[in-house]
Backbone of each chain as ProteinMPNN parsed JSONL, in Angstrom:
{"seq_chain_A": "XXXXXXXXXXXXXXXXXXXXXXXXXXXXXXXXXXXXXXXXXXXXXXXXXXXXXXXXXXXXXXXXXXXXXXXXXXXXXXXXXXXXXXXXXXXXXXXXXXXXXXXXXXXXXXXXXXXXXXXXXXXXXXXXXXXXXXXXXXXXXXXXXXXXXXXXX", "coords_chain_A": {"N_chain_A": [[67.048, 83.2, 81.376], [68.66, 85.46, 83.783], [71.277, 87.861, 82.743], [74.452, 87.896, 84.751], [75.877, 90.231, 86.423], [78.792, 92.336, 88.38], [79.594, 93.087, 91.425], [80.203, 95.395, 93.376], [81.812, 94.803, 96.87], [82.586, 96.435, 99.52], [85.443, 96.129, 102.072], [86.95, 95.289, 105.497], [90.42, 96.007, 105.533], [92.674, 93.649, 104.473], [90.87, 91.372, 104.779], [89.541, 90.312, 102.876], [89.424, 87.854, 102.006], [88.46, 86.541, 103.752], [85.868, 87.803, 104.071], [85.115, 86.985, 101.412], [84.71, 84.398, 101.949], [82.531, 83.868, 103.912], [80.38, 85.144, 102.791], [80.418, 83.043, 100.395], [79.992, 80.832, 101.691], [77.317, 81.372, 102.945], [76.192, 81.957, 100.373], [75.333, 79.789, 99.999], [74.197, 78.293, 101.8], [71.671, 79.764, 101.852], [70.981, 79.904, 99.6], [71.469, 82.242, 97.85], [71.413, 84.012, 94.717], [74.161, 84.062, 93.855], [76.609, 83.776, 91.631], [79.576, 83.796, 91.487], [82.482, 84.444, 93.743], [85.355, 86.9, 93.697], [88.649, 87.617, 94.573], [90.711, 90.078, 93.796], [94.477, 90.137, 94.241], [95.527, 93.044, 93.794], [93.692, 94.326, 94.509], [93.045, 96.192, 97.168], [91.132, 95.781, 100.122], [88.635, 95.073, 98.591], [85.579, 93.151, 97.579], [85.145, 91.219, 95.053], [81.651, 90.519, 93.305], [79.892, 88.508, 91.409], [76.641, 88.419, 90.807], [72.872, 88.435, 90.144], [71.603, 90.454, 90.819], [71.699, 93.88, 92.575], [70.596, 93.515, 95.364], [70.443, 91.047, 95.841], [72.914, 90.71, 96.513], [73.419, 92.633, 99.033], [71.544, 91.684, 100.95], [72.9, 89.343, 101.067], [75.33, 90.546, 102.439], [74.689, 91.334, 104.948], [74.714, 91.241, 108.285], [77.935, 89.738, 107.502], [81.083, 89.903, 109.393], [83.429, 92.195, 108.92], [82.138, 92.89, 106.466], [81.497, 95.676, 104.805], [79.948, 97.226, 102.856], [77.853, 97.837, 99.602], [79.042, 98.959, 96.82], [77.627, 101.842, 94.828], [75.906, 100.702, 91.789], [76.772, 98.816, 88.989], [79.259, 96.768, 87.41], [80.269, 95.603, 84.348], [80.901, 92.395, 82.908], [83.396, 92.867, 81.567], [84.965, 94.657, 82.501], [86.206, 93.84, 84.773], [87.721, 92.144, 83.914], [90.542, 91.593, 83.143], [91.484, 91.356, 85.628], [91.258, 89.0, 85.756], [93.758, 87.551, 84.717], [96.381, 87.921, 86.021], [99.179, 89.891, 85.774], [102.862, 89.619, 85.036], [105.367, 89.666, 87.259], [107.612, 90.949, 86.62], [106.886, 92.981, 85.164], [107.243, 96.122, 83.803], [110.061, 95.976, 84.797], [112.644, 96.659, 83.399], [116.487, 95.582, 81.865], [118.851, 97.109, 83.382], [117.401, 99.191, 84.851], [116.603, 100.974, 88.139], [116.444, 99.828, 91.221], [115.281, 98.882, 94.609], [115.65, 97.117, 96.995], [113.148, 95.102, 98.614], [112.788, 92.934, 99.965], [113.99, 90.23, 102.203], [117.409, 89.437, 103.37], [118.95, 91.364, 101.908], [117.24, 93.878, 102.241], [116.02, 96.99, 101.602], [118.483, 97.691, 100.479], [120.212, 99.201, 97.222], [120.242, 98.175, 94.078], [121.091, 97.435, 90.483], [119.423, 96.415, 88.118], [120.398, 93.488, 85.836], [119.753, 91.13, 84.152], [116.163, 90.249, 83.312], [114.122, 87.355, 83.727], [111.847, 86.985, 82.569], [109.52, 84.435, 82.299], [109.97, 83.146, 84.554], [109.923, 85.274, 86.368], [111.664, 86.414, 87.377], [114.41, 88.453, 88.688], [118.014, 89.309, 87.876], [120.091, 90.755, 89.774], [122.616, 93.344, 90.47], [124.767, 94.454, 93.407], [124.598, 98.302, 94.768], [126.04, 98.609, 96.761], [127.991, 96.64, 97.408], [131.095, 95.817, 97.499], [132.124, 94.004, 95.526], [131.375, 92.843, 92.053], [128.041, 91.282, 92.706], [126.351, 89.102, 90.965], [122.965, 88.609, 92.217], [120.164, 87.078, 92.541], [116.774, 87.609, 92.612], [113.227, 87.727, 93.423], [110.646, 89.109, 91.328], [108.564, 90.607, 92.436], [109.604, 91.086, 94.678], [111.218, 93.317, 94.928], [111.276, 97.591, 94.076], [110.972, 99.571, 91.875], [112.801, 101.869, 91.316], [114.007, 103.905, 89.359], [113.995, 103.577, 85.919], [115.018, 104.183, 83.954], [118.585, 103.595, 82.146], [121.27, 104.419, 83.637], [123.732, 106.173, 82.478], [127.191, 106.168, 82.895]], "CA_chain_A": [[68.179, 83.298, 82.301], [69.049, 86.957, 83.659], [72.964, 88.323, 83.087], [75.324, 88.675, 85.744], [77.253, 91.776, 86.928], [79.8, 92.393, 88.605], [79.424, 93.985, 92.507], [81.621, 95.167, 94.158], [81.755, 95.175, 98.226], [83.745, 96.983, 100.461], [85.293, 95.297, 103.153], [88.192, 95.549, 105.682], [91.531, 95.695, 104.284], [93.282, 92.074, 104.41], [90.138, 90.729, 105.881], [89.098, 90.385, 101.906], [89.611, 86.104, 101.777], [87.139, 85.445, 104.953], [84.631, 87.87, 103.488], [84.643, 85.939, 100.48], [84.594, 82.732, 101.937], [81.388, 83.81, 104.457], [79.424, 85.1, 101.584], [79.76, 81.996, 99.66], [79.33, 80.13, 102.82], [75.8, 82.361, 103.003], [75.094, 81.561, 99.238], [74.596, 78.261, 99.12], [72.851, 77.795, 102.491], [70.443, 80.269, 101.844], [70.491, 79.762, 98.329], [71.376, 83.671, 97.51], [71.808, 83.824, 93.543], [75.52, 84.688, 93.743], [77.204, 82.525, 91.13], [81.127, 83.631, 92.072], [83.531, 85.843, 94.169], [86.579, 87.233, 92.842], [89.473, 88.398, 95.337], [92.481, 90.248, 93.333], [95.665, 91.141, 95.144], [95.935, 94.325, 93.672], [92.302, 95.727, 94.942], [92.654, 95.675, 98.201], [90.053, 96.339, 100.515], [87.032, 95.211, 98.097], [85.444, 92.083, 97.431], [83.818, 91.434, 93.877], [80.498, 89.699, 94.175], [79.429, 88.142, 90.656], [75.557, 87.975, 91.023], [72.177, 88.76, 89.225], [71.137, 91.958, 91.105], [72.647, 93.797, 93.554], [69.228, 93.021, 96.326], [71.073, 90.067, 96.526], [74.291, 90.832, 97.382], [73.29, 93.945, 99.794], [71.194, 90.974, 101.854], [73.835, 88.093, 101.85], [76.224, 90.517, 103.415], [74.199, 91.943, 105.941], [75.393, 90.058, 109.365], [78.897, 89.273, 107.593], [81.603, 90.735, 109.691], [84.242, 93.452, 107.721], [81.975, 93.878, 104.748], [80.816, 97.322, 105.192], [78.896, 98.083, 101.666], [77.815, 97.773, 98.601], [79.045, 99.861, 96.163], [76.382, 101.395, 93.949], [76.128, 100.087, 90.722], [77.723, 97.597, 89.043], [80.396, 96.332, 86.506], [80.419, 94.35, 83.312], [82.289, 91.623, 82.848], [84.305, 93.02, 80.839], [85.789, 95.759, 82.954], [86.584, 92.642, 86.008], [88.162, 90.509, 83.173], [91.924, 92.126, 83.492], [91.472, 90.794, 87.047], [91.038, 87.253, 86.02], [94.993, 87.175, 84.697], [97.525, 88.501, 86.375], [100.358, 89.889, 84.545], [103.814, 88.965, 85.897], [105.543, 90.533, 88.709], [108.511, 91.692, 86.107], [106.835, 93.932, 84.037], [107.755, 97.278, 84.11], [111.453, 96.193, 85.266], [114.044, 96.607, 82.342], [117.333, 95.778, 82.623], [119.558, 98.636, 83.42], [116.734, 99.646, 85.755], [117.5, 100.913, 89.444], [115.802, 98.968, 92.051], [115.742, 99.025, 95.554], [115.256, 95.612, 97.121], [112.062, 95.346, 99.691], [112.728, 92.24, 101.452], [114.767, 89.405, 102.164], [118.546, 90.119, 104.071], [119.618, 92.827, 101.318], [116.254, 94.901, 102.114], [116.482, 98.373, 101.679], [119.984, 98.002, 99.678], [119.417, 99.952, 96.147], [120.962, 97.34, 92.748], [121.015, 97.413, 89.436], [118.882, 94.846, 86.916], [121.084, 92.78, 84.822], [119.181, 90.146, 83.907], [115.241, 89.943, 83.74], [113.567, 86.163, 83.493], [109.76, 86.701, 82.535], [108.85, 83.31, 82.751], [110.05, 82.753, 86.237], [109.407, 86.259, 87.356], [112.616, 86.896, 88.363], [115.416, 89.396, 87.991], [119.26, 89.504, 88.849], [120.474, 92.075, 89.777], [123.789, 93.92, 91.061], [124.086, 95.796, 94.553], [125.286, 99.447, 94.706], [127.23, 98.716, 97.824], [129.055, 95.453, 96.986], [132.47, 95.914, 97.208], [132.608, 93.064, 94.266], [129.747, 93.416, 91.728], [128.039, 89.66, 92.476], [124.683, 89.12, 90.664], [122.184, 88.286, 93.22], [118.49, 87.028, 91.518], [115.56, 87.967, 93.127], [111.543, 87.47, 92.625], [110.276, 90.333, 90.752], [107.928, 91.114, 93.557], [110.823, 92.069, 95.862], [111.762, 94.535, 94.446], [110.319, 98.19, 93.868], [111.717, 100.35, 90.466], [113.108, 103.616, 91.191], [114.216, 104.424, 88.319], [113.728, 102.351, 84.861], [116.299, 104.403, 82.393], [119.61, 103.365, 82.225], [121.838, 105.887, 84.448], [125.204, 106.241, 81.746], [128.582, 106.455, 83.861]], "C_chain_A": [[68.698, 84.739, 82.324], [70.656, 87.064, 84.104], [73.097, 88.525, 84.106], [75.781, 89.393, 85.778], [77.986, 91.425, 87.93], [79.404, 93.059, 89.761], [80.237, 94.03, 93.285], [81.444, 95.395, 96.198], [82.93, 95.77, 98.632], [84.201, 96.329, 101.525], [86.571, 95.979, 104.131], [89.301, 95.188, 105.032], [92.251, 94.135, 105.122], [91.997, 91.472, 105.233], [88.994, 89.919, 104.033], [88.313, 88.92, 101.57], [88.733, 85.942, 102.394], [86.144, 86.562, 104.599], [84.109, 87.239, 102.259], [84.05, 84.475, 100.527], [82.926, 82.65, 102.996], [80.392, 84.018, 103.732], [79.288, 84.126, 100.656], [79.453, 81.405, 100.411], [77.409, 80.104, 102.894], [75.141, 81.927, 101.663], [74.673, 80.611, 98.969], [74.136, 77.824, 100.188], [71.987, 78.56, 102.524], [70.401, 80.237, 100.647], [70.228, 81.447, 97.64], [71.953, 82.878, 95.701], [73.105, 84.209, 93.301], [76.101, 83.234, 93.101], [79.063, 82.327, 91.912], [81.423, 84.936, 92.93], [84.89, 85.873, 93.718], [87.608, 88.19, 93.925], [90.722, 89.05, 94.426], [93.005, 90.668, 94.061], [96.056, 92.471, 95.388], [94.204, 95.008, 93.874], [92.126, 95.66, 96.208], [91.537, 96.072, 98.925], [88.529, 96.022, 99.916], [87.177, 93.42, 98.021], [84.654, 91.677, 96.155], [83.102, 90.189, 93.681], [79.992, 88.781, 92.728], [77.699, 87.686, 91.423], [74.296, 88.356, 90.056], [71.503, 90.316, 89.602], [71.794, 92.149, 92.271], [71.92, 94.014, 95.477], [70.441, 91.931, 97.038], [72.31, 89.999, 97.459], [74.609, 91.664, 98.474], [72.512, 92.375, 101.004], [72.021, 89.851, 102.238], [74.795, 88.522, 102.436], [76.309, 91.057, 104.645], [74.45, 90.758, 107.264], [76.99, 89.794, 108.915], [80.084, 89.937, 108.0], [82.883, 91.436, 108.785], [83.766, 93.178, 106.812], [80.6, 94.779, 105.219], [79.714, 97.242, 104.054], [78.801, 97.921, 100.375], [78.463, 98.621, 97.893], [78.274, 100.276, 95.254], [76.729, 101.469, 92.33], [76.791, 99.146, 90.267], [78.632, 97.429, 87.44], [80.225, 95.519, 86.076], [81.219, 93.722, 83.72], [83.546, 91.752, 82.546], [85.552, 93.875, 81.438], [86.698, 94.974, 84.022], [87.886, 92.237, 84.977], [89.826, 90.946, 83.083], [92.154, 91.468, 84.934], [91.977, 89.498, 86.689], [92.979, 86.484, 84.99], [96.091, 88.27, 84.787], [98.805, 88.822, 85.492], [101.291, 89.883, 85.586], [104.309, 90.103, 86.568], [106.891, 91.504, 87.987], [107.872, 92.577, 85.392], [107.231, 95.174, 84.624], [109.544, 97.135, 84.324], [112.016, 95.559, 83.911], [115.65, 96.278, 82.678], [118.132, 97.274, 82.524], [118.721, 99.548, 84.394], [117.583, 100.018, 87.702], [116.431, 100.757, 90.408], [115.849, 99.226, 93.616], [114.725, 97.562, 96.212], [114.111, 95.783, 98.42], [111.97, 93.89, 100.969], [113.641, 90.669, 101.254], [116.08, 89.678, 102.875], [119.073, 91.311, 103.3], [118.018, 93.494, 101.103], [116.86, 95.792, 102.219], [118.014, 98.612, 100.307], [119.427, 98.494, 97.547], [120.675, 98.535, 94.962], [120.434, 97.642, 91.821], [120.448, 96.485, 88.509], [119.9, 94.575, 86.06], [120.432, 91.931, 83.825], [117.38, 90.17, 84.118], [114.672, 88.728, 83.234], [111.983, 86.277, 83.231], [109.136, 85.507, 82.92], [109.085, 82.805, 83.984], [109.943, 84.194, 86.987], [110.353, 86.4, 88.573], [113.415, 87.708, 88.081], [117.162, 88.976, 88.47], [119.91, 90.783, 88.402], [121.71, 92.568, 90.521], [123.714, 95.039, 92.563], [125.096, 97.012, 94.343], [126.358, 98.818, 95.767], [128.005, 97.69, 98.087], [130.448, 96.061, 96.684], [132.679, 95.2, 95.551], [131.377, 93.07, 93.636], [128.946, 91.329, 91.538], [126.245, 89.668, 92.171], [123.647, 88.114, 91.693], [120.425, 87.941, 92.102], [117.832, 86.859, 92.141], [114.179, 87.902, 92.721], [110.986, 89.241, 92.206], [108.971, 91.27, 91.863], [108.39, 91.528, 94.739], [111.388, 93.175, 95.652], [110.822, 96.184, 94.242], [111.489, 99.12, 92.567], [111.542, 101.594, 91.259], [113.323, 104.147, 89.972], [114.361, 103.696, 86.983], [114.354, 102.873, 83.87], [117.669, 104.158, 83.247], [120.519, 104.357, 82.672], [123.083, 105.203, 83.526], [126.146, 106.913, 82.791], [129.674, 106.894, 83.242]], "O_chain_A": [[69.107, 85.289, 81.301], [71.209, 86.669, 85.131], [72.279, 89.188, 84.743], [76.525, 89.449, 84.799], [77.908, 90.294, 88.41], [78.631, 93.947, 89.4], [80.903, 93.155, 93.838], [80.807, 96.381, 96.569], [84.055, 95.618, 98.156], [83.28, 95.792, 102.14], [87.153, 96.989, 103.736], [89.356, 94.315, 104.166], [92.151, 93.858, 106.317], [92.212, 91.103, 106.387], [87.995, 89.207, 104.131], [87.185, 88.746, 101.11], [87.886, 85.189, 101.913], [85.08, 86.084, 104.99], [82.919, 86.991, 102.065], [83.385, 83.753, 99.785], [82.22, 81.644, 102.922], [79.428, 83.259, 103.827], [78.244, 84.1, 100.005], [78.29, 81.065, 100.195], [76.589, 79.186, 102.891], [73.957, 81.598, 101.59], [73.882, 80.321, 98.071], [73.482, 76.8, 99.988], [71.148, 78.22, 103.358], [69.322, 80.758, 100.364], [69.189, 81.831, 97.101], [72.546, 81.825, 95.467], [73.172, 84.86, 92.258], [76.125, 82.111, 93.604], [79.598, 81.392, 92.507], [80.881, 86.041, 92.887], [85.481, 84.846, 93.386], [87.352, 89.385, 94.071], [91.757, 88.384, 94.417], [92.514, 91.549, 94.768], [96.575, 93.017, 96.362], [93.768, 96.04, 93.363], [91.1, 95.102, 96.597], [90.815, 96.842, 98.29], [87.49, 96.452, 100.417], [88.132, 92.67, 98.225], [83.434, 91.817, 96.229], [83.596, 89.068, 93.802], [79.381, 87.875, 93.295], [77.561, 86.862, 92.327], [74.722, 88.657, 88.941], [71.025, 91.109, 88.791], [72.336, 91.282, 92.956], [72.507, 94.467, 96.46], [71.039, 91.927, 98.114], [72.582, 89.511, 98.555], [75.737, 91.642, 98.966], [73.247, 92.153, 101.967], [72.01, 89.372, 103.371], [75.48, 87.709, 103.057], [77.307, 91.276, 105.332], [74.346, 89.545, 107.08], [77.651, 89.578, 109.93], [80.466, 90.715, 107.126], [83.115, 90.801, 107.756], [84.552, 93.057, 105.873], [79.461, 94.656, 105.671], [78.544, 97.192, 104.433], [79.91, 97.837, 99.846], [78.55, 99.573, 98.669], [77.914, 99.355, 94.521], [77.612, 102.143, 91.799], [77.487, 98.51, 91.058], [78.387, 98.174, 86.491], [79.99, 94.49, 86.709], [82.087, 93.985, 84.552], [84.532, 91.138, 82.952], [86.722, 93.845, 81.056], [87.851, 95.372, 84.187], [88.999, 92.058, 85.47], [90.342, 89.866, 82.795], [93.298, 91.073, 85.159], [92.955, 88.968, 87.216], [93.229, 85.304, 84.747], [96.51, 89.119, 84.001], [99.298, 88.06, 84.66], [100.976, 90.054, 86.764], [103.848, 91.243, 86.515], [107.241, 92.553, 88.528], [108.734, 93.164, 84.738], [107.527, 95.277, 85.814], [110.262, 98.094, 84.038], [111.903, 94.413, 83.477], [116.08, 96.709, 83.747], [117.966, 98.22, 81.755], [119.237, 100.602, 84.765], [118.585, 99.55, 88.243], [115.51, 101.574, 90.396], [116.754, 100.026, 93.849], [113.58, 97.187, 95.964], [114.339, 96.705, 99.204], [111.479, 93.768, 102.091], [113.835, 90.165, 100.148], [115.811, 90.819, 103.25], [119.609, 92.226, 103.925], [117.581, 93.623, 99.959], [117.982, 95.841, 102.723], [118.271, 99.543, 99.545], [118.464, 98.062, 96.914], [121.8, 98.214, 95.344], [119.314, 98.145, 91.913], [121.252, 95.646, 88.101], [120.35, 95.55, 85.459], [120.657, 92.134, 82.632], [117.134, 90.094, 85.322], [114.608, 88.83, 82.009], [111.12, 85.588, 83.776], [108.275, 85.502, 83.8], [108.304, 81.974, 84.447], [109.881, 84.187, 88.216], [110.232, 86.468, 89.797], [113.316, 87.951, 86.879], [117.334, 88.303, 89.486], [120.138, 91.452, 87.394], [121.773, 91.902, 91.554], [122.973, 96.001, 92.766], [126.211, 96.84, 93.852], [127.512, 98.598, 95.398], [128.769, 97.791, 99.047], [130.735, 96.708, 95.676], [133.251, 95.761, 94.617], [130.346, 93.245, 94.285], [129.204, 90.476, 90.689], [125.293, 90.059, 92.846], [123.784, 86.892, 91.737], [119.905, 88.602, 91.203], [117.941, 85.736, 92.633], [113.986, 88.044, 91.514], [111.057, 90.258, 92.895], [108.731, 92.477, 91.824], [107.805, 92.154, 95.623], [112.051, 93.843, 96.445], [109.602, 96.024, 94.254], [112.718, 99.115, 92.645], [110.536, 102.15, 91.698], [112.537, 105.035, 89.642], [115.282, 102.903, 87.177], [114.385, 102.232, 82.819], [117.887, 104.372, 84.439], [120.538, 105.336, 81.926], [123.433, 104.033, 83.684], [125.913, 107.963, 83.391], [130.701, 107.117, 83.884]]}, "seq_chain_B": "XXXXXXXXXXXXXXXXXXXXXXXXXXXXXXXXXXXXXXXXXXXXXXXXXXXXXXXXXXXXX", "coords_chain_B": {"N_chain_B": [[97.783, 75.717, 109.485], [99.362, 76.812, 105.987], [97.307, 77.599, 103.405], [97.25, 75.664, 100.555], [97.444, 75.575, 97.066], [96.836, 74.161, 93.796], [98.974, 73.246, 91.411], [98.599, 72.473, 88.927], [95.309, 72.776, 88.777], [94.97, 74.934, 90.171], [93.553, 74.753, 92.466], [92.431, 75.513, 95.324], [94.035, 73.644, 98.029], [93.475, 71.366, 100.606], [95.663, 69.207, 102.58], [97.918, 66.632, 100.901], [97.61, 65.814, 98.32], [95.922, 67.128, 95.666], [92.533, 66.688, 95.053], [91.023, 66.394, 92.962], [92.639, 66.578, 90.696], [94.291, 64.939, 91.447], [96.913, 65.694, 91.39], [100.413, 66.075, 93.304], [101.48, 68.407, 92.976], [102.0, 70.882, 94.212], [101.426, 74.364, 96.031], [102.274, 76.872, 97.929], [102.667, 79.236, 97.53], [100.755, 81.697, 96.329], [98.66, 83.77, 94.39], [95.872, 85.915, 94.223], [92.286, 84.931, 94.6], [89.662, 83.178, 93.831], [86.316, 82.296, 93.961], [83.882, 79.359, 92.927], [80.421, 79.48, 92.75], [78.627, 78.588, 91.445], [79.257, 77.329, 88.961], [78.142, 77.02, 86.544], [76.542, 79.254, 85.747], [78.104, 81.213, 85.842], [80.069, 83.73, 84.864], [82.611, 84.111, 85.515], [83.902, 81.74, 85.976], [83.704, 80.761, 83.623], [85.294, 81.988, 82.048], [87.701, 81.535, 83.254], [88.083, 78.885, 83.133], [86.731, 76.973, 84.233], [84.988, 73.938, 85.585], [83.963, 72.861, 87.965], [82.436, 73.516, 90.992], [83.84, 75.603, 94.042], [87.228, 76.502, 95.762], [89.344, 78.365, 94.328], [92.619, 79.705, 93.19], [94.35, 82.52, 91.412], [96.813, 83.092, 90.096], [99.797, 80.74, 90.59], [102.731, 80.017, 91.651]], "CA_chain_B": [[98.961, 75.622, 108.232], [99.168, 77.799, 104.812], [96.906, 77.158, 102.708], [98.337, 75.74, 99.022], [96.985, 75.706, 95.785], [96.887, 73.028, 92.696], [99.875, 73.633, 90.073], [97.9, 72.061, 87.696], [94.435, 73.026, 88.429], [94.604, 76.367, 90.564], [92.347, 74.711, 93.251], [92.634, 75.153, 96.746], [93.983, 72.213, 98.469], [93.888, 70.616, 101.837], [96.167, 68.147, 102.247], [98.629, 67.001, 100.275], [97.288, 65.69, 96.875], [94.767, 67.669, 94.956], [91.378, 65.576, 95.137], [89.989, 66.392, 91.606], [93.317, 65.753, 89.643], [94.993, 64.052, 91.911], [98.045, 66.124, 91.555], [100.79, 65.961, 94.216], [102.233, 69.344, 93.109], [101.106, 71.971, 95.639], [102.18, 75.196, 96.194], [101.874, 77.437, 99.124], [102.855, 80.65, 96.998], [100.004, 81.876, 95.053], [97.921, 84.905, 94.677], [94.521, 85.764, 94.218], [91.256, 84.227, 95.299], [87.995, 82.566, 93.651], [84.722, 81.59, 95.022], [83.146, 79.928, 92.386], [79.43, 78.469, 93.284], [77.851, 78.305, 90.398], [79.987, 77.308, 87.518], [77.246, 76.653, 85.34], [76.073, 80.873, 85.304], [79.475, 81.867, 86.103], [80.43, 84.404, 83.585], [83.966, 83.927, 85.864], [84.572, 80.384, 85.537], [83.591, 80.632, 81.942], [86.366, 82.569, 81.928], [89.026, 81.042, 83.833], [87.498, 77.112, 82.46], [85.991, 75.993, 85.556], [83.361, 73.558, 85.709], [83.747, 72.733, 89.637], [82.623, 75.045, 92.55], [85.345, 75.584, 94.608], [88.354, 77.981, 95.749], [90.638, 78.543, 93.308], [94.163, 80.771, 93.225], [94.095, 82.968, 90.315], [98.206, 82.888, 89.868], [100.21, 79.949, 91.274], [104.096, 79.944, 91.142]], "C_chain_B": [[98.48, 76.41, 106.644], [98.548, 76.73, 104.066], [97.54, 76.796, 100.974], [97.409, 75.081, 97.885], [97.706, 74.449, 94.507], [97.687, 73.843, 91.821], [98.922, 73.506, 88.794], [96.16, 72.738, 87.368], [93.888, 74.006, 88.907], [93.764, 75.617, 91.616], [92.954, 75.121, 94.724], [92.534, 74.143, 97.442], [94.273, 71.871, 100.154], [94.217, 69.941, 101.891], [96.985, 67.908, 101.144], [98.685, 66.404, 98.76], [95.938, 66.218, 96.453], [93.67, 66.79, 94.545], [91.091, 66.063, 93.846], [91.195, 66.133, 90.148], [94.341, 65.237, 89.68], [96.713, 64.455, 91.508], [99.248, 66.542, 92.861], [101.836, 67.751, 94.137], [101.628, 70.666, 92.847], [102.262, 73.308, 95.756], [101.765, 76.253, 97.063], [102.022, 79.021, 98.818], [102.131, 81.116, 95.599], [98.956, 82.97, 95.635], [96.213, 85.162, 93.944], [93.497, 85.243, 94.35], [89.868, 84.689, 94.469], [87.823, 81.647, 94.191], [84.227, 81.09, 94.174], [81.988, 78.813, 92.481], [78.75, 77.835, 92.482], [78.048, 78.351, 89.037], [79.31, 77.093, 85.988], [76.839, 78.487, 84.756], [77.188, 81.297, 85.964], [79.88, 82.514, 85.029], [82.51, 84.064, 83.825], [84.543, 82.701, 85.799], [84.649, 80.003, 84.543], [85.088, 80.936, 81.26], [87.946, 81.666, 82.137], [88.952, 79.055, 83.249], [87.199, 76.276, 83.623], [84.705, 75.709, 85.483], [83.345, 73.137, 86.828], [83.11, 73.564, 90.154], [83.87, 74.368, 93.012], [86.274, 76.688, 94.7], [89.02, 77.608, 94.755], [91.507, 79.907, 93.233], [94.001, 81.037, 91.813], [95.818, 83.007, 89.763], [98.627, 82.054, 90.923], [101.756, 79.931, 91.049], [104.833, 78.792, 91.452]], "O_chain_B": [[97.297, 76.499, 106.314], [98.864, 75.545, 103.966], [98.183, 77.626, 100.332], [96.742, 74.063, 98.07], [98.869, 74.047, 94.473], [97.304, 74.954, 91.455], [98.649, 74.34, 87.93], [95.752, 73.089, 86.261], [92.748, 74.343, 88.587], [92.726, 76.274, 91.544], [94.135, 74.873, 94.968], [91.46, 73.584, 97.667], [95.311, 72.199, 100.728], [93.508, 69.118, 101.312], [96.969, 68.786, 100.281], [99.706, 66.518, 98.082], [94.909, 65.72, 96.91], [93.927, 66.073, 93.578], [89.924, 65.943, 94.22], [90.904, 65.711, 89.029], [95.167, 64.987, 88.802], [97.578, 63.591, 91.369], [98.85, 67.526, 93.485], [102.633, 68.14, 94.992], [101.085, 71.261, 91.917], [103.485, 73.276, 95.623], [100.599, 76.573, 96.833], [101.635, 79.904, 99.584], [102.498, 81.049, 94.426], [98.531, 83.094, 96.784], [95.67, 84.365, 93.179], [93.961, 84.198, 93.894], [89.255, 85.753, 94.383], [88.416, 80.687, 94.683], [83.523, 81.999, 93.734], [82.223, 77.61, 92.37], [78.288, 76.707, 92.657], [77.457, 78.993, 88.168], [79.755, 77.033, 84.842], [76.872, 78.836, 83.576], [76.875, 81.95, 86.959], [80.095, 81.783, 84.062], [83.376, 83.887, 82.968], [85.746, 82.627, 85.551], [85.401, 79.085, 84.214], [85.734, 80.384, 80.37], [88.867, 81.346, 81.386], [89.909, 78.295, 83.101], [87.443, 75.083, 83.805], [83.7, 76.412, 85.382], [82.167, 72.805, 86.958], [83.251, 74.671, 89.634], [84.551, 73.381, 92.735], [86.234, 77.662, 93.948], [89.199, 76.436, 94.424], [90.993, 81.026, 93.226], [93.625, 80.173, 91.022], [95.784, 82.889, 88.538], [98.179, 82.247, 92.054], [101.966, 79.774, 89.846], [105.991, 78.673, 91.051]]}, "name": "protein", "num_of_chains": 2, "seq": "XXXXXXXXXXXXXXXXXXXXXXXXXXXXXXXXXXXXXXXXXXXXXXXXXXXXXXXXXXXXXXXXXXXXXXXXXXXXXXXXXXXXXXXXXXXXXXXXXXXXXXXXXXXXXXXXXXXXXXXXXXXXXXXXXXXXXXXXXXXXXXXXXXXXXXXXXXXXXXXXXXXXXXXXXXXXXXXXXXXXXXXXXXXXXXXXXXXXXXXXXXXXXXXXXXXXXX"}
């Protein structure tokens, strides 16, 4: 039985999901040796191909529309395997951090972390321009860190 | 309609109970995406503990 690698394709950007899903489509009615595909959020633009050479994966995506290219060579498992669990959407945000909110009705408005929840991957946080300071809690993915030390007043 | 993902088993589900463990709790907010065809030489399902093929969401909230 010969190891798998890791290949990576190029594809269009957000078009990542339906090249994945035509190439497995492709592997199992033509019976290409591609065991898995692997989409992460944070790569955008590529598609990674788990297969036994990369023959294979250069012919099952020939015809499939937005995937441009192989990339050459290929990737252990080992280097993918950070892929295969996400770390949560709070890291990096401390409290005392300064935030600026990205979406929801207080987009754009800049707050303060009070509170961060790891296991729910959430924060609350204070707005600069609140007249009254009212903790608001937000998904840690709304948010973007400006600044992550504590500004002393 | 958005596609939503197994709490319990990460799968991708149509409809509104998860056919393989018959779980009714679905979630329409989840990120990342496996393919996986061949769970038997899957170094990636080895990984993640999949013995199905099948989509599967790599984080589900």
């Amino acid at each position: 039985m010969a190891e798998t690698s890791i290949f990576v394709v190029k594809t269009t950007a957000n078009q990542e999901r339906s090249v994945a899903n035509l190439i497995a489509q492709l592997a199992r009615k033509e019976k290409y040796d591609i065991t898995a595909l692997l989409v992460p959020d944070v790569l955008k633009g590529y598609v990674l191909v788990e297969a036994k050479a990369p023959e294979i994966v250069e012919e099952a995506i020939q015809g499939v529309p937005h995937a441009r290219s192989v990339i050459r060579g290929a990737s252990s498992f080992g280097e993918v395997e950070h892929f295969l669990t996400p770390k949560p959407a709070v890291v990096g945000i401390n409290e005392g951090s300064i935030v600026e909110l990205i979406s929801g009705p207080f987009k754009g408005e800049m707050a303060r972390v009070k509170r961060v929840d790891i296991g729910k991957e959430e924060i609350t946080v204070e707005l600069f321009e609140a007249m009254v300071p009212i903790p608001i809690t937000v998904r840690g993915d709304h948010v973007r860190v400006l600044s992550k030390d504590e500004i002393q007043r | 309609m958005t596609e939503q993902a197994c709490r319990e088993c990460h799968r991708i589900v149509e409809g509104l109970v998860c056919p393989i463990c018959g779980s009714s709790s679905l979630s329409k907010d989840w990120t990342g995406y496996v393919v996986i065809i061949d769970p038997k030489e899957s170094e990636v399902a080895r990984k993640l503990g999949i013995t199905l093929p099948g989509r599967y969401a790599l984080k589900v909230r």
